[in-house]
C-alpha positions in Angstrom: 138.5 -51.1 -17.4 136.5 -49.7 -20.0 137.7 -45.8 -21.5 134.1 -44.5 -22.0 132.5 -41.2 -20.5 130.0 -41.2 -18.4 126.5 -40.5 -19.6 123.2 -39.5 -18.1 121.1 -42.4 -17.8 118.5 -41.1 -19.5 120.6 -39.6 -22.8 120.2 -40.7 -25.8 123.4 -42.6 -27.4 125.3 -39.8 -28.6 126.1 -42.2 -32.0 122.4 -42.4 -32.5 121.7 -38.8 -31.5 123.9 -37.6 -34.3 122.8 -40.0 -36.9 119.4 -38.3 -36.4 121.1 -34.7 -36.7 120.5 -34.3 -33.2 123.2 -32.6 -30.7 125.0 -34.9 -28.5 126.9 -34.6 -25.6 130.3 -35.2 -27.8 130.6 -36.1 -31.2 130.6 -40.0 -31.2 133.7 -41.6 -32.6 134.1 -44.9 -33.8 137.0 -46.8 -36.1 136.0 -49.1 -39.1 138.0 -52.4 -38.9 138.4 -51.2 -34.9 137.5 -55.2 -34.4 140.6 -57.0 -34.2 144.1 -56.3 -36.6 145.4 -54.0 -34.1 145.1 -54.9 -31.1 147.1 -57.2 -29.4 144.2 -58.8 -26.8 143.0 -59.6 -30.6 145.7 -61.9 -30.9 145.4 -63.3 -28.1 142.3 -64.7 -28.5 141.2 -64.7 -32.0 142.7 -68.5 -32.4 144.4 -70.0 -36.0 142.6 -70.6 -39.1 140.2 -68.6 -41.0 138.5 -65.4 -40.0 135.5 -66.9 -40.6 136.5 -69.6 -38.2 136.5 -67.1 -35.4 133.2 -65.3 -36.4 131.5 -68.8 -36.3 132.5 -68.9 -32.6 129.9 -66.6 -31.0 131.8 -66.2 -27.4 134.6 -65.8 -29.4 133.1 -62.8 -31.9 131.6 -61.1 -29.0 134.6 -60.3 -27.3 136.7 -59.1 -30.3 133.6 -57.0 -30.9 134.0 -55.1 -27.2 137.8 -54.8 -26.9 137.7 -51.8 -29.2 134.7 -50.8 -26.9 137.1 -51.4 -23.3 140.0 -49.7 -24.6 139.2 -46.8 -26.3 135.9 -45.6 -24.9 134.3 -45.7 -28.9 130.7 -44.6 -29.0 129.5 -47.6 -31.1 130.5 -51.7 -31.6 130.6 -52.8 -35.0 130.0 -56.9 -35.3 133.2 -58.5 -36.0 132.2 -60.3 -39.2 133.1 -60.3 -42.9 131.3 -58.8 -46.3 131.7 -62.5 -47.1 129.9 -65.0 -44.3 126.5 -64.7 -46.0 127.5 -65.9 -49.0 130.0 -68.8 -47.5 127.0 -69.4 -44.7 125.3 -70.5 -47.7 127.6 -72.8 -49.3 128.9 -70.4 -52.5 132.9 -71.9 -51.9 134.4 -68.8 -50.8 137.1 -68.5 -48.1 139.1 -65.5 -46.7 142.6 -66.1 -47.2 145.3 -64.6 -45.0 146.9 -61.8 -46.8 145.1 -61.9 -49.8 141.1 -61.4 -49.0 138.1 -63.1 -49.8 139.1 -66.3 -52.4 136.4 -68.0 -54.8 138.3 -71.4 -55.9 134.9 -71.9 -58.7 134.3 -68.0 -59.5 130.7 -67.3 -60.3 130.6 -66.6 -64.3 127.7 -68.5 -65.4 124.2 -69.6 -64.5 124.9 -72.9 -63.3 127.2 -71.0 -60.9 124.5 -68.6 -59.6 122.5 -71.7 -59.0 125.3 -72.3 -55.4 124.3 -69.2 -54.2 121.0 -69.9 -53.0 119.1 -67.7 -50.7 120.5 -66.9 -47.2 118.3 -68.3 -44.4 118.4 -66.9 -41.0 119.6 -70.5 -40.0 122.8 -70.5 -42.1 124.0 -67.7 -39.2 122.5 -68.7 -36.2 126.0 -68.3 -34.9 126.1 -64.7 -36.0 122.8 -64.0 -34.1 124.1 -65.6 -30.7 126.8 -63.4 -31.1 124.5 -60.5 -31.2 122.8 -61.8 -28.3 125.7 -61.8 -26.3 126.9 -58.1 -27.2 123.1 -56.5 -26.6 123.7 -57.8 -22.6 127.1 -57.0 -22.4 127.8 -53.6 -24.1 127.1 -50.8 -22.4 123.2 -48.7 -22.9 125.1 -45.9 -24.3 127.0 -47.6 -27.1 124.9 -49.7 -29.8 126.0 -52.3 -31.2 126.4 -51.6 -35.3 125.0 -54.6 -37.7 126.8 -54.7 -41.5 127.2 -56.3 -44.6 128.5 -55.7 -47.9 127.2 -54.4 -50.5 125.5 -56.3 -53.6 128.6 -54.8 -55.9 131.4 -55.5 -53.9 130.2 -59.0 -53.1 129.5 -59.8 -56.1 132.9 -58.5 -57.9 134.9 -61.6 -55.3 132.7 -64.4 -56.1 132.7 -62.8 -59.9 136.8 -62.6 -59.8 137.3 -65.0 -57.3 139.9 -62.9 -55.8 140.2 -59.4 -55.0 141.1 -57.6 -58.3 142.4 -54.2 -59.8 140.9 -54.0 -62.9 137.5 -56.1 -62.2 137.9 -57.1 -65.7 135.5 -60.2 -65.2 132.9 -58.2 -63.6 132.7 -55.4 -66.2 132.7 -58.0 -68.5 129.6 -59.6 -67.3 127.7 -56.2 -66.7 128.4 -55.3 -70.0 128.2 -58.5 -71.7 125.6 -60.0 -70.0 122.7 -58.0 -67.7 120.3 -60.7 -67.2 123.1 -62.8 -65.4 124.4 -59.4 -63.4 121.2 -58.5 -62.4 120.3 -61.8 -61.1 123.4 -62.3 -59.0 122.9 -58.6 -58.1 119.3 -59.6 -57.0 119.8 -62.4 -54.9 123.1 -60.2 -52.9 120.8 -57.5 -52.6 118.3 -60.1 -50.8 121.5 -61.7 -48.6 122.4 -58.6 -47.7 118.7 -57.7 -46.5 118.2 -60.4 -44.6 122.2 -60.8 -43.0 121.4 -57.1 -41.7 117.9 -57.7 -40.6 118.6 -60.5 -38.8 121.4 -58.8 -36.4 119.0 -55.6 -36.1 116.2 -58.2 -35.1 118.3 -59.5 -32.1 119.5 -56.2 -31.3 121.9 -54.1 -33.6 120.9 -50.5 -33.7 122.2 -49.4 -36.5 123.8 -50.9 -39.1 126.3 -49.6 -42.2 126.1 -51.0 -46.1 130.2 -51.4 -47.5 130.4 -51.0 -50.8 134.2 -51.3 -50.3 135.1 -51.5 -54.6 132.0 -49.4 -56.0 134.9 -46.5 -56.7 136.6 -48.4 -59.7 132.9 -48.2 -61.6 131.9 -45.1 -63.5 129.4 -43.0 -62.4 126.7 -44.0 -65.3 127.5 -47.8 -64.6 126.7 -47.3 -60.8 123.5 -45.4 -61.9 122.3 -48.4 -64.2 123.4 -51.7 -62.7 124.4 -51.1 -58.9 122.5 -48.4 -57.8 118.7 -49.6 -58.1 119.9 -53.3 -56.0 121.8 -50.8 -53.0 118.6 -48.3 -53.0 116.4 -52.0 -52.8 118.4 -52.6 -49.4 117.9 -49.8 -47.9 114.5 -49.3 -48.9 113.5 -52.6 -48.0 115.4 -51.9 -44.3 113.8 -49.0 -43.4 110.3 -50.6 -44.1 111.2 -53.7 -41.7 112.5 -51.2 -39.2 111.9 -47.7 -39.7 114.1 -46.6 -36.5 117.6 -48.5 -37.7 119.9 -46.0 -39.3 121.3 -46.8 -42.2 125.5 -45.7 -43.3 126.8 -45.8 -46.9 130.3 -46.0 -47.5 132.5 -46.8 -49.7 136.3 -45.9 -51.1 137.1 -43.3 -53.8 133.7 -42.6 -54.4 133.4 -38.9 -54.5 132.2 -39.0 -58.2 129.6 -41.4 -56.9 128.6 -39.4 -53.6 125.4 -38.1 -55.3 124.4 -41.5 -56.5 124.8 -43.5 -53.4 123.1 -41.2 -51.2 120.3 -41.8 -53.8 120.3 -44.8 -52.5 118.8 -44.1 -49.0 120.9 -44.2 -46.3 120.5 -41.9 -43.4 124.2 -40.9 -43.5 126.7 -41.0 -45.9 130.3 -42.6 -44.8 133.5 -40.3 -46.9 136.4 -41.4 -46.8 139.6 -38.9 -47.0 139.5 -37.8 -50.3 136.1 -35.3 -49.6 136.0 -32.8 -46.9 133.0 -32.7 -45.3 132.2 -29.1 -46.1 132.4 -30.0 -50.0 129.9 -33.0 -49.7 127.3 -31.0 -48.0 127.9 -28.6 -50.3 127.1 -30.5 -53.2 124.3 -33.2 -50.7 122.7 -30.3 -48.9 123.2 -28.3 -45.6 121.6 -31.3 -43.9 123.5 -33.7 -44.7 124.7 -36.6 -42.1 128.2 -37.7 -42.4 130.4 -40.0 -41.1 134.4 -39.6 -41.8 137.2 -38.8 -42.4 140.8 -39.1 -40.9 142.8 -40.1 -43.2 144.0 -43.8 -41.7 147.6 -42.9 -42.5 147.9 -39.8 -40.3 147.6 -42.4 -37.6 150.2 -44.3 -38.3 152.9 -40.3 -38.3 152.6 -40.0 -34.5 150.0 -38.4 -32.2 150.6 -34.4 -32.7 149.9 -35.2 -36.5 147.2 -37.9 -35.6 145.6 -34.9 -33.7 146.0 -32.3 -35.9 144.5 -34.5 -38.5 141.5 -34.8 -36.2 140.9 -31.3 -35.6 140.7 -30.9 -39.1 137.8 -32.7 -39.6 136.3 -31.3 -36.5 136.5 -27.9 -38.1 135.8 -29.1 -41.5 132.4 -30.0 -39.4 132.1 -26.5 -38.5 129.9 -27.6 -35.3 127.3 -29.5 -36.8 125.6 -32.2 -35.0 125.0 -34.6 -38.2 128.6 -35.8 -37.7 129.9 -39.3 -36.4 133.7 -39.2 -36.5 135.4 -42.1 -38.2 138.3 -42.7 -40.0 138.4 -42.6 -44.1 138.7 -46.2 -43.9 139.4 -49.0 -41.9 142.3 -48.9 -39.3 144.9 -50.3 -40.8 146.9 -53.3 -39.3 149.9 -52.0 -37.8 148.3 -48.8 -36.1 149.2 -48.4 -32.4 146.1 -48.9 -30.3 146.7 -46.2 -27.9 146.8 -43.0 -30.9 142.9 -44.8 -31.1 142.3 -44.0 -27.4 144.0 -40.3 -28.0 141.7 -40.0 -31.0 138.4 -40.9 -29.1 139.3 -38.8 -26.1 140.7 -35.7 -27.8 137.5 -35.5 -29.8 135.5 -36.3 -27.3 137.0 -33.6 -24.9 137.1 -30.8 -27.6 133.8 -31.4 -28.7 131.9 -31.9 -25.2 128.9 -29.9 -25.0 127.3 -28.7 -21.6 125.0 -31.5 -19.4 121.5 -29.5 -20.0 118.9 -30.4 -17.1 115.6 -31.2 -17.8 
């Protein structure tokens, strides 16, 4: 039995309404990583192996993708996939190992590497498309369904490593040592990532957000040069394909970056804990769309601090109607589901606005 209010038929989505800065009836809510780790009709169903073996089974990937939606009344689905299925779709060698992350057995360090990651066609992920299909008939008119890839960087730093990393010493390296290399792998990313997220707004995402999960660990004039033009390409190139598709930016410790990657284009900037809201509209402008930022571990110290953490933010907000509520970052795994379904209700109840009639 699904946990979500009631609309008016005729109401816009309140997730879409407040991407556009436009009042909704409650400020929309939805959890990054709210897919799967959590919950335990996840489990059930999600089957052994791979991640990547359960996003290749569309029926499979579909429902994942609406238990979050059943259970806690969220005001958006967010595809269960990976940053990583473009680039194994096309044969790079990558895997997502359990525990670890995304795992590059032959890293990517040379041009005779780059020549294995060849251009994503929409065929590689027919699977991820039927999945798509299946959500746009089965989730509800009132919740879209939220496309996403990662971002040329933070792709590009696990097929660069080969494993996730601290110190991203091999991708420096290469920015550093050799730019004609790092901007071609940057290039063809940027182009997977285009086309991954065109292709799930094309049979029916509505809105779609860009990770750039790692971008935090670069400096601010390293972003500028040699990430930000490729993440300003995707979005630019999205919004001329399809000019009504929000667009989210996010990524973690990025606040000396904030400037930078809304640059970039996207219609609203994802923060994670680390920036009130206030502070980046402060610096971004008065209009500025944002999506954040409950701290992931105030979930995990019990619901009065869970909502206390959430009516900080709220405030923090101070009313405005550019505000999708999210966490900082994704849920982590050992969260109990139901302080989810308090968050979404709490926030939904304390920022309800009257039912206007036309």
């Amino acid at each position: 039995m699904s946990n979500h209010p009631p609309t008016s038929p005729n109401a816009e989505p309140p997730f879409l309404a407040a991407a556009a800065g436009r009042a909704a009836a409650h400020t929309p809510v939805w959890f990054m990583r709210q897919a799967g780790r959590s919950l335990p009709e996840y489990r059930a169903v999600r089957g052994p192996g791979s991640i990547l073996d359960a996003i290749a089974r569309p029926e499979t990937a579909a429902e994942i993708t609406l238990q979050p939606v059943r259970r806690h009344g969220v005001d958006a689905a967010v595809l269960y996939s990976d940053i990583v299925v473009p680039v194994h779709a096309v044969g790079f060698g990558i895997d997502v190992a359990p525990g670890t992350g995304p795992v590059a057995e032959q890293p990517l360090r040379s041009e005779d590497d780059l020549a294995r990651l060849r251009p994503l066609q929409a065929d590689d992920v027919s699977y991820v498309a039927a999945t798509v299909d299946i959500l746009v008939r089965e989730l509800p008119a009132d919740v879209p369904l939220l496309a996403f890839a990662g971002a040329p960087f933070t792709v590009a730093s696990y097929l660069i490593e080969g494993a996730p990393s601290r110190t991203y010493r091999h991708t420096k390296a290469m920015m550093h040592r050799d730019q004609a290399l790092w901007h071609a792998v940057m290039d063809r990313l940027t182009t997977s990532a285009i086309e991954f997220i065109s292709i799930q707004i094309a049979h029916g995402a509505r809105a779609f957000q860009l990770f750039d999960s790692w971008a935090g660990a670069l400096s601010a004039a390293d972003y500028r040069q040699l990430v930000l033009p490729h993440s300003r390409r995707v979005f630019t190139e999205l919004a001329e394909r399809h000019p009504d598709v929000p667009g989210i930016h996010f990524g973690i410790g990025c606040d000396h970056l904030l400037e930078a990657m809304y640059e970039a284009g996207p219609q609203v900037m994802g923060l994670d804990w680390r920036t009130p809201i206030s502070t980046a509209r402060s610096r971004m402008g008065a209009d500025l769309i944002v999506q954040g930022n409950l701290d992931p571990a105030l979930v995990l110290a019990g619901r009065d601090v869970a909502l206390r953490g959430a009516d900080l933010v709220i405030d923090d907000n101070a009313g405005h109607p550019g505000h999708i509520f999210n966490l900082g970052h994704g849920v982590q795994p050992d969260t109990d589901a139901e302080m989810l379904t308090d968050i979404v209700r709490h926030v939904h109840d304390i920022t309800a606005r009257p039912r206007t009639t036309d």
